[in-house]
LUMRO-207020 format. One record per residue (C-alpha): residue number from 0; chain; x, y, z. Coordinates in Angstrom, 2 decimals, decimal comma. Example, Ala and Ser with C-alpha at 12.3 -4.5 7.8 and 13.67 -1.06 7.14 Angstrom:
2
[atom 0; "A"; [12,30; -4,50; 7,80]]
[atom 1; "A"; [13,67; -1,06; 7,14]]
***
This chain:
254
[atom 0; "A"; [12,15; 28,20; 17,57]]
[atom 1; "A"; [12,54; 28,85; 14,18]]
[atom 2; "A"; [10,67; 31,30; 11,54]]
[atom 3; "A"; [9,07; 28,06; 9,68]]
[atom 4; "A"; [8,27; 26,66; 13,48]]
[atom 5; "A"; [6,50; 30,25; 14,43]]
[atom 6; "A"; [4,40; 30,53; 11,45]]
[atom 7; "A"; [3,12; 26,69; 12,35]]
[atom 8; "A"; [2,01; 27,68; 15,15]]
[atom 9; "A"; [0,22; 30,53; 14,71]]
[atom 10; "A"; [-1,86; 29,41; 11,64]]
[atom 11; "A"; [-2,33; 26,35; 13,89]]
[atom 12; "A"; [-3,04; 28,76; 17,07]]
[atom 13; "A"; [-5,13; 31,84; 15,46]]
[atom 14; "A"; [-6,33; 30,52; 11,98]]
[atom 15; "A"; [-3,88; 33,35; 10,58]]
[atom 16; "A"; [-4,39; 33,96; 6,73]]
[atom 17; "A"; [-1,15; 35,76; 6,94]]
[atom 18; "A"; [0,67; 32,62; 8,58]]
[atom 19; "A"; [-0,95; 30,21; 6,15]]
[atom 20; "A"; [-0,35; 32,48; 2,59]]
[atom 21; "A"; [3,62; 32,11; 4,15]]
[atom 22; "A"; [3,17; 29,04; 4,31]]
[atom 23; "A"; [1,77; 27,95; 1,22]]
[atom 24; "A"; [4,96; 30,40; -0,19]]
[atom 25; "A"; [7,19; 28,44; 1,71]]
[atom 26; "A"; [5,86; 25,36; 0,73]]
[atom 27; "A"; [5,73; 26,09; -3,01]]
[atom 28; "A"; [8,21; 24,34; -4,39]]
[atom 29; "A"; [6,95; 21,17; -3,40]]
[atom 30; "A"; [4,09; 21,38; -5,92]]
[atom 31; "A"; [6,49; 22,75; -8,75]]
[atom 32; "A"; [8,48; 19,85; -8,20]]
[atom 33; "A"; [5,81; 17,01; -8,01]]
[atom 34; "A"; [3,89; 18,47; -11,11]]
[atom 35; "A"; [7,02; 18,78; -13,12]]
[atom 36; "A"; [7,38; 15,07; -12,24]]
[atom 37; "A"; [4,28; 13,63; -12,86]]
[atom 38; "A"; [3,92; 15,83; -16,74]]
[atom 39; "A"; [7,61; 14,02; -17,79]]
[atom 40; "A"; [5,12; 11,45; -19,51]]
[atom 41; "A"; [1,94; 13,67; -20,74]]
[atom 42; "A"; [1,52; 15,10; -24,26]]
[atom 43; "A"; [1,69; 18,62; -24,82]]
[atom 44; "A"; [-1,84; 19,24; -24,81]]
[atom 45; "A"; [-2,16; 18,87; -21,26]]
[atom 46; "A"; [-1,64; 21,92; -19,71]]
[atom 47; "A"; [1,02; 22,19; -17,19]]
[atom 48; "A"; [-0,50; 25,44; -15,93]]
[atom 49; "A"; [-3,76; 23,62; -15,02]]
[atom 50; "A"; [-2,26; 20,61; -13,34]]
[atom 51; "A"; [-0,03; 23,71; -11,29]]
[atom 52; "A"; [-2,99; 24,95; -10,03]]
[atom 53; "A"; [-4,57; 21,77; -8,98]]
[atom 54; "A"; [-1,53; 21,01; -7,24]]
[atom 55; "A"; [-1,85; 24,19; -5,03]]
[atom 56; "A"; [-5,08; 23,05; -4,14]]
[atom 57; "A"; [-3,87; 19,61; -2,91]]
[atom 58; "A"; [-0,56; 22,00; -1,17]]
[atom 59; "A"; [-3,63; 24,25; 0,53]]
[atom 60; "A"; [-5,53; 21,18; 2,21]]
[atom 61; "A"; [-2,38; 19,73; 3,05]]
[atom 62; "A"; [-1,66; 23,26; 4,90]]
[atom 63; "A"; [-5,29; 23,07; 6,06]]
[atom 64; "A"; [-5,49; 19,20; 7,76]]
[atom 65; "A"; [-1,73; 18,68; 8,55]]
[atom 66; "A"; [-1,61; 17,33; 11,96]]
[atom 67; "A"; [2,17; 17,22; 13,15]]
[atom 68; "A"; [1,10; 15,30; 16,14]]
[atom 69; "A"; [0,68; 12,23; 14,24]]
[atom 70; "A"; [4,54; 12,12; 13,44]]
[atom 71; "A"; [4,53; 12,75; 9,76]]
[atom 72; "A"; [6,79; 15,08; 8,20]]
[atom 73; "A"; [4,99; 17,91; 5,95]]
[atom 74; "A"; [6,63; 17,66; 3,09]]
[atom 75; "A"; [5,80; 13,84; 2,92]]
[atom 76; "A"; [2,21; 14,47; 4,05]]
[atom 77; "A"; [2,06; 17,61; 0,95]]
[atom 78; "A"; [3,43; 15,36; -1,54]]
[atom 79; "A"; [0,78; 12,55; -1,46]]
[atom 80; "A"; [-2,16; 15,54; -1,04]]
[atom 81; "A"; [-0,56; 17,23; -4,05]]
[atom 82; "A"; [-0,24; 14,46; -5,72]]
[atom 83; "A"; [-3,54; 13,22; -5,57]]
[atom 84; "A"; [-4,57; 16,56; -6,50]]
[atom 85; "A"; [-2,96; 16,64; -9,91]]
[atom 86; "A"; [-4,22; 13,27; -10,77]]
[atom 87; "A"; [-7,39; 13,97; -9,98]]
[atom 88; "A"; [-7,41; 16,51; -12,62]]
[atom 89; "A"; [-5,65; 14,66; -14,73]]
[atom 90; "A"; [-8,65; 12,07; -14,70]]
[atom 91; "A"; [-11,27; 14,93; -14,80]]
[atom 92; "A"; [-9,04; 15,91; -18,07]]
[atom 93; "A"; [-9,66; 12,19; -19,30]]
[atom 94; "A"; [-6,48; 13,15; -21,40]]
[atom 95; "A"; [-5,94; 9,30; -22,08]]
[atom 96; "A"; [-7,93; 7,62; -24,94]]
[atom 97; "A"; [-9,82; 5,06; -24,78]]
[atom 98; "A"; [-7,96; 2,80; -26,69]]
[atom 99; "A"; [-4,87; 3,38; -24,56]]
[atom 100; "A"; [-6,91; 2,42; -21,39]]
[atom 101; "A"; [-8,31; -0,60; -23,23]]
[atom 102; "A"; [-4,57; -1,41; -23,88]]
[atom 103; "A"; [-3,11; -1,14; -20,81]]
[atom 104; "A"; [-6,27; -3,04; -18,96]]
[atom 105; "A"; [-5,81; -6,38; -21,66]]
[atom 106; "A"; [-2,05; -6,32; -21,22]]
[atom 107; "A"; [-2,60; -6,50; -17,40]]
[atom 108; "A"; [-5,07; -9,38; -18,16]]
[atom 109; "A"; [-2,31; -11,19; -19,97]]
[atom 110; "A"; [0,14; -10,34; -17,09]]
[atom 111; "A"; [-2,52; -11,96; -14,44]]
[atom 112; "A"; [-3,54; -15,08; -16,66]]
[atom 113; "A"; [0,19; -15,89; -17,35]]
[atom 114; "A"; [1,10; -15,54; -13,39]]
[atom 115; "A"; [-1,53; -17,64; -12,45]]
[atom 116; "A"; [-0,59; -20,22; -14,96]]
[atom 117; "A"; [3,50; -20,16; -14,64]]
[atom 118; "A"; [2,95; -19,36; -10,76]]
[atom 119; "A"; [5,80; -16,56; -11,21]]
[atom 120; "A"; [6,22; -12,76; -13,52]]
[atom 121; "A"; [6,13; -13,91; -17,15]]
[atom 122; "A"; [8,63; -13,40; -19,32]]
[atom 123; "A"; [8,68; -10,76; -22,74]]
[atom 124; "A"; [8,82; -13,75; -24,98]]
[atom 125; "A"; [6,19; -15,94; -23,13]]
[atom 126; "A"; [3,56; -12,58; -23,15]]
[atom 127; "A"; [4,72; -11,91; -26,91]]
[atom 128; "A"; [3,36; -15,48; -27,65]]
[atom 129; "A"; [0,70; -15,30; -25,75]]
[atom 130; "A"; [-0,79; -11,74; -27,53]]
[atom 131; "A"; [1,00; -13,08; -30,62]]
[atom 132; "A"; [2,94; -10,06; -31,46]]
[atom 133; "A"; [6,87; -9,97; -32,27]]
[atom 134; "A"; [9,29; -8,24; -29,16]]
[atom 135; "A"; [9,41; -4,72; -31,80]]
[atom 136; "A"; [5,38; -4,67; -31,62]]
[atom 137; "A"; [5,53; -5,67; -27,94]]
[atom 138; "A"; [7,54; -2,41; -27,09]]
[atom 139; "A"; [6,02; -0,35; -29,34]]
[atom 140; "A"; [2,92; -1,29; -27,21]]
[atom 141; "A"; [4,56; -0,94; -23,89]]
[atom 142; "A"; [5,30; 2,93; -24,87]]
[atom 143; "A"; [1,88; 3,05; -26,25]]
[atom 144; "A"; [0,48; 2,83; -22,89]]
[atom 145; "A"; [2,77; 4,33; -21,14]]
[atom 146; "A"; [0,88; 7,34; -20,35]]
[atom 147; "A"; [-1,82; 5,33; -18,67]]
[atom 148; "A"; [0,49; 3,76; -16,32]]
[atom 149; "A"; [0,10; 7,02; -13,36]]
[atom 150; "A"; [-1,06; 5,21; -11,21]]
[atom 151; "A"; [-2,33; 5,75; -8,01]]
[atom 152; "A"; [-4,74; 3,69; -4,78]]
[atom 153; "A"; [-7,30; 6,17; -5,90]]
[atom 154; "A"; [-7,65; 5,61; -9,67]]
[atom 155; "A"; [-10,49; 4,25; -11,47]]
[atom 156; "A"; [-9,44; 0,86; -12,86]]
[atom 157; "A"; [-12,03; -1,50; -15,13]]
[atom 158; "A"; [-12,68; -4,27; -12,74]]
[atom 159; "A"; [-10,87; -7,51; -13,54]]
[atom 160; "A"; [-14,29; -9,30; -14,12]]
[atom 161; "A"; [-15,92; -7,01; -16,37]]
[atom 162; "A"; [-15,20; -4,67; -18,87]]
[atom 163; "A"; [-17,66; -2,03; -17,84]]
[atom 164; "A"; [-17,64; -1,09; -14,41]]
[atom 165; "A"; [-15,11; 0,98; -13,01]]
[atom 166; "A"; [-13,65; 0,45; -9,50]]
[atom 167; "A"; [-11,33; 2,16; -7,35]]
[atom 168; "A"; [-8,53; -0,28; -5,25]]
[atom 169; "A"; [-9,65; 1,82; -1,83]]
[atom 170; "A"; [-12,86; 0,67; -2,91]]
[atom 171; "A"; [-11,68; -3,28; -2,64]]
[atom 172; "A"; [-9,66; -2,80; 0,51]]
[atom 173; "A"; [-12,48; -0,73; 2,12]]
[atom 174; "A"; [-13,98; -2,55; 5,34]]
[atom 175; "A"; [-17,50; -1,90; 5,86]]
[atom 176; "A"; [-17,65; -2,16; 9,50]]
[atom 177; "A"; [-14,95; 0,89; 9,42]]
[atom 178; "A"; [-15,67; 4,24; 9,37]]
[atom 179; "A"; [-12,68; 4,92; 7,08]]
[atom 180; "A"; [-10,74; 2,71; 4,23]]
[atom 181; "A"; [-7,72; 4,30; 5,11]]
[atom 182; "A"; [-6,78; 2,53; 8,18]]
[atom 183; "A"; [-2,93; 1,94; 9,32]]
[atom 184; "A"; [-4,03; -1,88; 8,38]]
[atom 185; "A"; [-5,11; -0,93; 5,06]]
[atom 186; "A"; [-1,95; 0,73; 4,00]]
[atom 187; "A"; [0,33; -2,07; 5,46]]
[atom 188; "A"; [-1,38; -4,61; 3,51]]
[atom 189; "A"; [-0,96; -2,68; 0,43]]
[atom 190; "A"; [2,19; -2,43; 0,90]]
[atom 191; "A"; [3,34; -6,00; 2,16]]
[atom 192; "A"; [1,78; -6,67; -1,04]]
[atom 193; "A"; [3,28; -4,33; -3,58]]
[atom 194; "A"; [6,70; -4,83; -1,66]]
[atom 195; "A"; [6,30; -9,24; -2,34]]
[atom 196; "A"; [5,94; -7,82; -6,06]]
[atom 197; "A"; [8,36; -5,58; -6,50]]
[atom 198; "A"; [10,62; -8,21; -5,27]]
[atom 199; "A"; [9,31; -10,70; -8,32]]
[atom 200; "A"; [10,10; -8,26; -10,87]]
[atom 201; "A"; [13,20; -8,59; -12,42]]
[atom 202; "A"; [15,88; -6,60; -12,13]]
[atom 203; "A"; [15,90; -3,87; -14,30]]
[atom 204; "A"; [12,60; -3,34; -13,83]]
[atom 205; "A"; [12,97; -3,28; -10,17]]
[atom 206; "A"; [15,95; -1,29; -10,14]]
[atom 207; "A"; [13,81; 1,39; -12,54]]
[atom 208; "A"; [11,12; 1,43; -10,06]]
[atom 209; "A"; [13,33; 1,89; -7,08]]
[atom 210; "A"; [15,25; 4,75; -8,49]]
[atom 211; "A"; [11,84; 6,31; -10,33]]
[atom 212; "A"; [9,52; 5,83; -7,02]]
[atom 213; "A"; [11,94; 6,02; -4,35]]
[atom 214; "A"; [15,37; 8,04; -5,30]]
[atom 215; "A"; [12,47; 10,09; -7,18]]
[atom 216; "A"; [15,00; 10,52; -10,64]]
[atom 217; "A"; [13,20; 11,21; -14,07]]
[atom 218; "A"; [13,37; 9,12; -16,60]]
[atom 219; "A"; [15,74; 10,58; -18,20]]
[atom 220; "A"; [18,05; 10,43; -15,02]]
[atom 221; "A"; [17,47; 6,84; -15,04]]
[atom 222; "A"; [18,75; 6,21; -18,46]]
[atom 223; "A"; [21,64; 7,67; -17,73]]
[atom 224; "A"; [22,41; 5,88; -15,08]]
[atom 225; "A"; [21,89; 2,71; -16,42]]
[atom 226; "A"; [23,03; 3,94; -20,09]]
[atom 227; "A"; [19,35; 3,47; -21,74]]
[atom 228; "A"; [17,36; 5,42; -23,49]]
[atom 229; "A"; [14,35; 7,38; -21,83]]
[atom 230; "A"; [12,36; 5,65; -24,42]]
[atom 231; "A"; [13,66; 2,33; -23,12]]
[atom 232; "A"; [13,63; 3,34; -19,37]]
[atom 233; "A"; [9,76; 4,17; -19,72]]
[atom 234; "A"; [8,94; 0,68; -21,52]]
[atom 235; "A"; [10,74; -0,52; -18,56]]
[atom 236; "A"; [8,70; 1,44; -16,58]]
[atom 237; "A"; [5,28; 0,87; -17,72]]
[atom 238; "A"; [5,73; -2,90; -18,02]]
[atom 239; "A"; [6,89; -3,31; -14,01]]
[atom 240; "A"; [4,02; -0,86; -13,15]]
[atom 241; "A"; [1,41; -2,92; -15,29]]
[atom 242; "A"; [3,04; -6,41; -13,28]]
[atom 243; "A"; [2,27; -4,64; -9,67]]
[atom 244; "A"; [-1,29; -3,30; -10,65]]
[atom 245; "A"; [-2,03; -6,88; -11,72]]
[atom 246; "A"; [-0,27; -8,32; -8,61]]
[atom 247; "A"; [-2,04; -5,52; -6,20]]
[atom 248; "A"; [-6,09; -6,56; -8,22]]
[atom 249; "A"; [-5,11; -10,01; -7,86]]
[atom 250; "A"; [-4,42; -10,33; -4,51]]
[atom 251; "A"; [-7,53; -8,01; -3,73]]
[atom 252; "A"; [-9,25; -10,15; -5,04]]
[atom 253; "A"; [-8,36; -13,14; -3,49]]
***
């Protein structure tokens, strides 16, 4: 059995605060790496010291409620309790204005209303005419909001019907007769959903997603890989991840 195995065991075993402070040490990295990640997008004023610290927090509960028997790997069970953690802060930070989130939430509207219409993803010069802007004030737009597209299940979002009240999307998955919204079910309708859109998007977009959300490259990886500009890569970016928050709402809603 190894050292890492040992030390499992007895903060599992004993409650050690020994065994667990090794732990979280060994474990470390994982929250460098995540916050580092998530602040590639954030202006300077955020501080990358406070988001470090709330991601040691989501690394100590992970340490805290891991349960191995369920057949999740740690790291993988950290990384969404980290995670979480840091954008939690970030939305206790309300470090996006207003007028971003106003932004991002009418370009999603125009994303939904022209999917509905043309039954498919629209394309940049069908939303262009439909917000009436030129393809330069279009992008410009696209990395205006860019910093509002962090998204994850547990974000406030302005409902789709109203301007005022904020939801969350466990909050429209949630079934009432269940103790718990996050049910096996849940999470496999989510993603049966997200993976239908993803599939829709074009391309590049879905190639930026893959290698953002899945290969886990920055953005400035990406644009060397597919000889862009970061600046272009995170247009990219936010306009796929604006698509699939529409997509997710609007089947939700259904």
């Amino acid at each position: 059995m190894s050292g890492l195995e040992n030390l499992w065991r007895e903060f599992r075993e004993t409650g050690s605060k020994v065994a667990k402070d090794k732990l979280l040490v060994e474990y470390a990295h994982l929250v460098k790496y995540i916050t580092l990640r998530l602040a590639v997008n954030l202006p300077p004023s955020v501080d990358r010291d406070d988001l470090y610290s709330s991601g040691i927090i989501g690394l100590i509960k992970a340490v805290e409620t891991f349960e191995p028997e369920r057949g999740f790997k740690f790291e993988t069970y950290a990384g969404h309790k980290i995670r979480g953690a840091v954008l939690d802060e970030l939305r206790a930070l309300d470090w996006v204005p207003r007028s971003v989130r106003q932004k991002s939430r009418d370009l999603q509207r125009v994303f939904s209303k022209l999917e509905n219409k043309l039954g498919r993803s629209p394309y940049d010069d069908e939303i262009c005419e439909e917000l009436g802007v030129s393809i330069e004030e279009y992008e410009d737009l696209l990395a205006e909001v860019t910093p509002a597209t962090i998204v994850s299940l547990d974000e406030s979002m302005s409902d789709i019907d109203s301007d005022s009240r904020e939801i969350k999307l466990f909050d429209r998955i949630e079934d009432g007769s269940s103790p718990s919204p996050l049910k096996e079910l849940g999470y496999k309708e989510i993603k049966d959903i997200l993976k239908g859109a993803i599939g829709d998007l074009p391309e590049n977009e879905r190639l930026v997603v893959a290698l953002y959300h899945y290969e886990e490259l920055t953005l400035k990886e990406i644009g060397v890989v597919l000889n862009l500009t970061e600046s272009r890569v995170s247009q990219i970016h936010s306009k796929a991840i604006l698509k699939l928050r529409s997509r997710l709402l609007q089947k939700i809603d259904v």
